[in-house]
N, C-alpha and C positions, 0 to 999 in steps of 0.2 A: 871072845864073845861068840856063844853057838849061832849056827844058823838062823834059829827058831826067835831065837834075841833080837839078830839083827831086823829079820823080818815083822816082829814086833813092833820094832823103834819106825822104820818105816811106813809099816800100815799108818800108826799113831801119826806123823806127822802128814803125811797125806791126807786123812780124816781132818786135822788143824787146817792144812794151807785148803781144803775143799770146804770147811766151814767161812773160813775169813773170805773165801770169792764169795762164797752163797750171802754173806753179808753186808759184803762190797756193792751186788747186784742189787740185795733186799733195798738198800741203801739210796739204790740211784734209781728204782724204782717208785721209791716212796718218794725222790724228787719228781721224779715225772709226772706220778701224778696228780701229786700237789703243783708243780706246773699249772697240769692241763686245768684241776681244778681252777684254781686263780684264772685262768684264761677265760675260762666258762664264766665266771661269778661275771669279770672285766665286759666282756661284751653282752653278758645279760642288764648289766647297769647299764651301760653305753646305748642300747636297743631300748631300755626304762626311758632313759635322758631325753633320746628321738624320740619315744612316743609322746611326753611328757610335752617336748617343743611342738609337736605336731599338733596335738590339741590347744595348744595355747594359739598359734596363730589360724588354728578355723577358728577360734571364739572370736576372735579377732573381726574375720572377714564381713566387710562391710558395715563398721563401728566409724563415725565421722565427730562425735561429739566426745572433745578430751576426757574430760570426767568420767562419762562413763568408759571409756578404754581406759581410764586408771582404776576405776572401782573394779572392772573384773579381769585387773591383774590382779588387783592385791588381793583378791579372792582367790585367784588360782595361783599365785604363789603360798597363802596360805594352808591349803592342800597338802606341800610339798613340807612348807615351814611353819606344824604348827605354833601356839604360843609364842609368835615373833611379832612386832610393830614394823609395817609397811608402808614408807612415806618415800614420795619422789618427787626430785627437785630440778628443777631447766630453767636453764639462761634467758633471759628476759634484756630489754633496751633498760634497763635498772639495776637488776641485781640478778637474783633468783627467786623464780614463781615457785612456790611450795604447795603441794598439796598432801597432807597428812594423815595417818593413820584417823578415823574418826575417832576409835577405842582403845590406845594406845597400851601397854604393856601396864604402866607406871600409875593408870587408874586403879589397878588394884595395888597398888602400893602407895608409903606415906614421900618417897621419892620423887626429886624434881625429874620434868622430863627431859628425856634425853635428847632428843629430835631438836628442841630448841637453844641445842648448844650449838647448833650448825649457822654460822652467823656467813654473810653473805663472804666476808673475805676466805672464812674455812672452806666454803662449798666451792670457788674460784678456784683455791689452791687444790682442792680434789681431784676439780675437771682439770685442771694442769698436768697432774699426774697421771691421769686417765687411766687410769688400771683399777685393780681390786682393790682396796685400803683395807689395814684391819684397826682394832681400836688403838692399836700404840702407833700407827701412823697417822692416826686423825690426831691422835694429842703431839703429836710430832710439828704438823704443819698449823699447829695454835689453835686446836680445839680444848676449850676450859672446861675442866669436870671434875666437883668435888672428889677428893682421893676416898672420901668415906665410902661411895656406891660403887667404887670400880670394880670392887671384887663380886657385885652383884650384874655386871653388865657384862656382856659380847656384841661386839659389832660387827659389822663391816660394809662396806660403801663398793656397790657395780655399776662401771661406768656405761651410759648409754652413749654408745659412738664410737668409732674406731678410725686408727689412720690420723688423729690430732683434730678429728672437727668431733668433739665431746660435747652435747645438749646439754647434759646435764649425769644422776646416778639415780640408780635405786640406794635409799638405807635401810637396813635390813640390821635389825636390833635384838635383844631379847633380854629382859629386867628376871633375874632370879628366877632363874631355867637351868635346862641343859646351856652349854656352849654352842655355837652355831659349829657346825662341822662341813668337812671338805664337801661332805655329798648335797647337804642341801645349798650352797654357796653353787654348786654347780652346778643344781636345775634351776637356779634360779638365773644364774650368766648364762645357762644355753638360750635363754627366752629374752634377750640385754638387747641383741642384734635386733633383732623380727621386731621389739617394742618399741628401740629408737626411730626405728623407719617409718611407726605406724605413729608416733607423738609427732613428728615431723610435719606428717600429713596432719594431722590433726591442727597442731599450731597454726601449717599454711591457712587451713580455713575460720580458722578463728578470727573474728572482727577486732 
């Protein structure tokens, strides 16, 4: 092989092995920042959520009458989550005090409503579990619901209360919609805490 060949063959693979780095790099670049991206979106949601909470508990401040501290939640969850039915339920010397979306999803449809599957031993088993439920965990712990509308409904159930002393949950529905997804289930739990503390106080003054 002449000189001229060999130095050929050489340049040629050096050119290869300095493309595959320049690649490698391209590579771990595009990781990064797609990273940083993702990082950025993360804590611009996170910074939404806190503002979100934030304004939910000044609307709050200095509200002493139940009802109206539930009418403008379910307003200002509405906001977050529209075309959803907002009803919330708490522990009572009975059962559980229900107070209910007034205009519920299911008005505009020929469908039974939903809210009134929650029978007092379902919404017991809820607060038991004190966590987030979704709809195959409420049919789980014995919620009935025709199988004809399932494919038209999304639910899911936030508990007001943490640490095993549970008041009660938000339900948080939607009848032939989108599906409820992680992000609005999330502004609505950020604001679960601040609302249980504020029904509390509420209940105390109630006669």
């Amino acid at each position: 092989m002449r000189f001229s060949e060999k130095r050929e063959k050489r340049i040629r693979w050096l050119v290869r092995t300095l493309n595959r780095a320049r690649k490698r790099q391209a590579g771990k670049i595009d990781i990064l920042c797609n990273d940083f991206i993702g990082a950025q979106r993360n804590f611009i949601k996170k910074l939404d959520v806190i503002a979100y909470t934030a304004d939910f508990y000044e609307s709050m401040l200095g509200i002493k009458d139940l009802q109206t501290l539930l009418n403008k939640s379910r307003i200002h969850i509405s906001e977050m989550v529209s075309d959803a039915s907002v009803a919330f339920f708490f522990r009572n010397s009975t059962g559980f005090e229900k107070h209910i979306d007034p205009d519920p999803a299911e008005n505009k449809t020929d469908g039974p409503i939903f809210h009134e599957a929650i029978t007092d031993e379902v919404a017991a088993d809820i607060c038991t579990l004190n966590k987030i439920c979704t709809l195959e965990e409420l049919l789980a712990v014995g919620l009935v619901w025709n199988p004809k509308y399932l494919n038209k409904l999304t639910a899911v159930t936030i508990p007001l209360g943490k640490m095993g002393s549970c008041i009660g949950f938000i339900l948080l529905y939607r009848v032939d919609g989108d599906r409820l997804n992680c992000s609005e289930i999330n502004y609505v739990y950020s604001i679960s805490s601040g609302l249980s503390r504020a029904v509390k106080s509420c209940l105390m003054l109630q006669p």
